[in-house]
C-alpha positions in Angstrom: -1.1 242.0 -69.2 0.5 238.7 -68.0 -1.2 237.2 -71.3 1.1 239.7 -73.6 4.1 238.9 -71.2 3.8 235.5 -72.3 3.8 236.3 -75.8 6.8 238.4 -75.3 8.7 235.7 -73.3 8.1 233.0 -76.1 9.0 235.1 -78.9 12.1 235.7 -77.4 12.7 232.1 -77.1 11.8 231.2 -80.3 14.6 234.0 -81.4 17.3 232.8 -79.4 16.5 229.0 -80.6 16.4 230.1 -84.1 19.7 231.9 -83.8 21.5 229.4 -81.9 20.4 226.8 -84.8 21.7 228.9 -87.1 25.2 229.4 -85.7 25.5 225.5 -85.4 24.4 225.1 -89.5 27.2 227.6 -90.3 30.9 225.5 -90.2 33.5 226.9 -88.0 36.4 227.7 -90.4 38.8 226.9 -87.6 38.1 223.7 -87.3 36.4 222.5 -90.2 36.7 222.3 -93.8 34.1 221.8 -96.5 35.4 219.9 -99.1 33.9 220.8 -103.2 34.7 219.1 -105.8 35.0 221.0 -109.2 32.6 220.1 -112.2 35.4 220.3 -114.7 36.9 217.1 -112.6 33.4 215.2 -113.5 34.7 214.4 -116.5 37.2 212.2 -118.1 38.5 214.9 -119.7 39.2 216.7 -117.2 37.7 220.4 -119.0 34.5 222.5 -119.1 31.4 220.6 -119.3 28.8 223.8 -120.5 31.5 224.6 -123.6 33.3 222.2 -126.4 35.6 224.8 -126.9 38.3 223.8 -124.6 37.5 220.0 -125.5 39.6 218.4 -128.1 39.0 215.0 -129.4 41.3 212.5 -129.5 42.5 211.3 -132.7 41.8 208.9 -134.5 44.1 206.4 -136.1 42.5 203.1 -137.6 45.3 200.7 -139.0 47.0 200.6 -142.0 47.1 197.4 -142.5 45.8 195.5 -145.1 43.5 192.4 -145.4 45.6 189.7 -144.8 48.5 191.1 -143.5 46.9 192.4 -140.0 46.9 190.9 -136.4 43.5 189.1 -135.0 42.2 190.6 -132.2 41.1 188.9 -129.3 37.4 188.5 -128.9 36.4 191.1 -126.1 34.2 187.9 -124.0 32.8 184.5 -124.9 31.2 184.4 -128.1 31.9 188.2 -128.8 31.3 189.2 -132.3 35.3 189.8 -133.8 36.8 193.0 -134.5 38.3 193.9 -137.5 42.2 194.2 -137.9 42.4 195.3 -141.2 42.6 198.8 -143.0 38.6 199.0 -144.5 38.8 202.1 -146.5 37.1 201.7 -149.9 35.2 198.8 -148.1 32.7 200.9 -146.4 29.5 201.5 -146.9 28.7 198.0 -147.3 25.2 197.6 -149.0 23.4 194.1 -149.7 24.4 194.0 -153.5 28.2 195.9 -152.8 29.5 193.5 -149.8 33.6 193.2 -150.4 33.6 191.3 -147.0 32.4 188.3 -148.3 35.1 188.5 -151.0 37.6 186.7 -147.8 35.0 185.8 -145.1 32.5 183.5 -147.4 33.1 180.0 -146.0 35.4 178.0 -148.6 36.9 181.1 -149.9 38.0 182.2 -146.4 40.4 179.2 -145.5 42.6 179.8 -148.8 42.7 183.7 -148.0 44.2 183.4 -144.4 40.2 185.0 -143.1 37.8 184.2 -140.7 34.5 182.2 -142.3 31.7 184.0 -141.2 30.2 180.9 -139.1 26.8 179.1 -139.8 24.3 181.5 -138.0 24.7 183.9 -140.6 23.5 181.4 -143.0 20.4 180.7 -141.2 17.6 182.6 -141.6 15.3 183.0 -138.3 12.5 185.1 -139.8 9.0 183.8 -140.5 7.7 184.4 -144.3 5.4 187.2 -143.2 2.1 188.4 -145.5 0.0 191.4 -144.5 -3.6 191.0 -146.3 -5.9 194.5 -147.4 -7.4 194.3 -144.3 -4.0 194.7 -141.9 -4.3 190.9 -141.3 -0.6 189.9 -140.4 0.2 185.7 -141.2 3.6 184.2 -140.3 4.3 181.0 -141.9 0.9 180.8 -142.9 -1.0 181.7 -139.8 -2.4 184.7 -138.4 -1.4 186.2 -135.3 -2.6 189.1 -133.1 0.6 190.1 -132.2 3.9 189.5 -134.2 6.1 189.3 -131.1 5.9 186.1 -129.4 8.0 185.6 -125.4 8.1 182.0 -126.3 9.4 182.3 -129.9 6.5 181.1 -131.1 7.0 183.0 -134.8 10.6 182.5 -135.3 11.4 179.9 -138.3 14.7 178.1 -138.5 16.2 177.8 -142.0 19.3 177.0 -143.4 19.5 179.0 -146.3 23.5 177.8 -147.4 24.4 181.6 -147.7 24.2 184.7 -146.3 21.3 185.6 -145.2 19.8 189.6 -145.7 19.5 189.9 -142.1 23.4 189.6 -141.6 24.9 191.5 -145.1 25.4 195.0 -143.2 28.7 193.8 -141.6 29.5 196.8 -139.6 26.4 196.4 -137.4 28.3 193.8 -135.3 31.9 194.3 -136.5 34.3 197.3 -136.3 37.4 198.7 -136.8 40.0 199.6 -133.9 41.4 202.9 -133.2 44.6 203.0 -131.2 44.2 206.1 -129.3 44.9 208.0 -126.0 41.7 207.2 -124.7 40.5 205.8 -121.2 41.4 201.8 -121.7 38.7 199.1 -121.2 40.2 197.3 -118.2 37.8 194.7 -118.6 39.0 191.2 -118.8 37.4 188.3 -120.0 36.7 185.1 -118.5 36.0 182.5 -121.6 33.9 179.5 -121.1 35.2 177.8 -123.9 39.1 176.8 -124.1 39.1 178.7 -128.1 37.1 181.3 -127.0 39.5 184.2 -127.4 39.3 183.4 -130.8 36.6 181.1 -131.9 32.7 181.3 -131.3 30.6 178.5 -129.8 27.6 179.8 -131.2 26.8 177.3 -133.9 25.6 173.5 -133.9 22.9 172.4 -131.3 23.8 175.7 -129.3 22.5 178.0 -131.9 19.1 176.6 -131.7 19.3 176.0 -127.9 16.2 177.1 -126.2 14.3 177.3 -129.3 11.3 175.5 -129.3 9.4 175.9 -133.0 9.3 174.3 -136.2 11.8 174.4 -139.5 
């Protein structure tokens, strides 16, 4: 008997601890207010994330201007690759034997036509002559390697070709046109290292082949 009194007397406890625990989990609206924050604020846009339907893109507007007659940007950091000013419509898509950029930007043409030169390190060609024999034997300049990548650079080759090189004739990769739209701004600002270098790379002369260490 005093055995199932026990029982009785700690289940009760147990009860009354569980409840009081509960009570204190549960806010007290009179005093206290639990804060949410809606998903639809998550977004810049403000609007529905599970639906596009009450999304609507921002337009956009490239410039009209033409080649020659557009404002440079300012390189976004040090050594950035430029943006284009220019209206490219009828430029674009620019294949490796239909290139209209280098029509202005080929160095000696570009200085007459009021362009940027593209600068020497798209003249210089960094990939080894590579050769795969029939049996899947892969040779870079010559020798075989295991693996082609290398952490010390050991298979990159270093030649001045004096044009551009096939690597660099798909323009767009690095460059693009601006849109002036409503969009969230890029507050970002730029600290240059060099005293040109909102408009003028550094990346050419003994620094382009800085911290290379292979053969020509």
């Amino acid at each position: 008997m005093k055995t199932i009194n026990k029982i009785t007397i700690g289940l009760a406890a147990a009860a009354l601890l569980f409840v009081g625990c509960g009570n204190n989990a549960t806010p007290n609206s009179s005093s206290e207010t639990v804060k949410t924050i809606s998903e639809e604020s998550l977004g810049l846009r403000k609007t529905d994330l599970y639906s596009e339907a009450s999304t609507v893109a921002d337009e956009t507007r490239y410039t009209k201007d033409t080649a020659g007659s557009s404002q440079k940007f300012k390189r976004a950091f040090q050594d950035a690759p430029p943006m284009i000013p220019h209206n490219t419509e009828g430029m674009l898509p620019i294949t490796i034997n239909n290139n209209q950029c280098t029509g202005c930007h080929q160095p000696g043409v570009a200085e007459s036509m009021g362009a940027l030169p593209y600068p020497k390190s798209h003249m210089t060609d960094f990939r080894p002559a590579t050769s795969i024999a029939p049996d899947g034997k892969i040779a870079k300049n010559g020798k075989e390697v295991d693996n082609t990548s290398s952490e010390k650079l050991a298979n990159i080759s270093i030649k001045e070709v004096g044009r551009l090189t096939g690597a660099r004739f798909n323009c767009s990769q690095c460059h693009a046109p601006q849109s002036d739209s409503p969009a969230p701004k890029n507050t970002f600002e730029p600290a240059y290292t060099d005293a040109k270098g909102a408009s003028k790379s550094t990346w050419s002369g003994t620094k382009l082949m800085e911290g290379i260490d292979t053969t020509r």
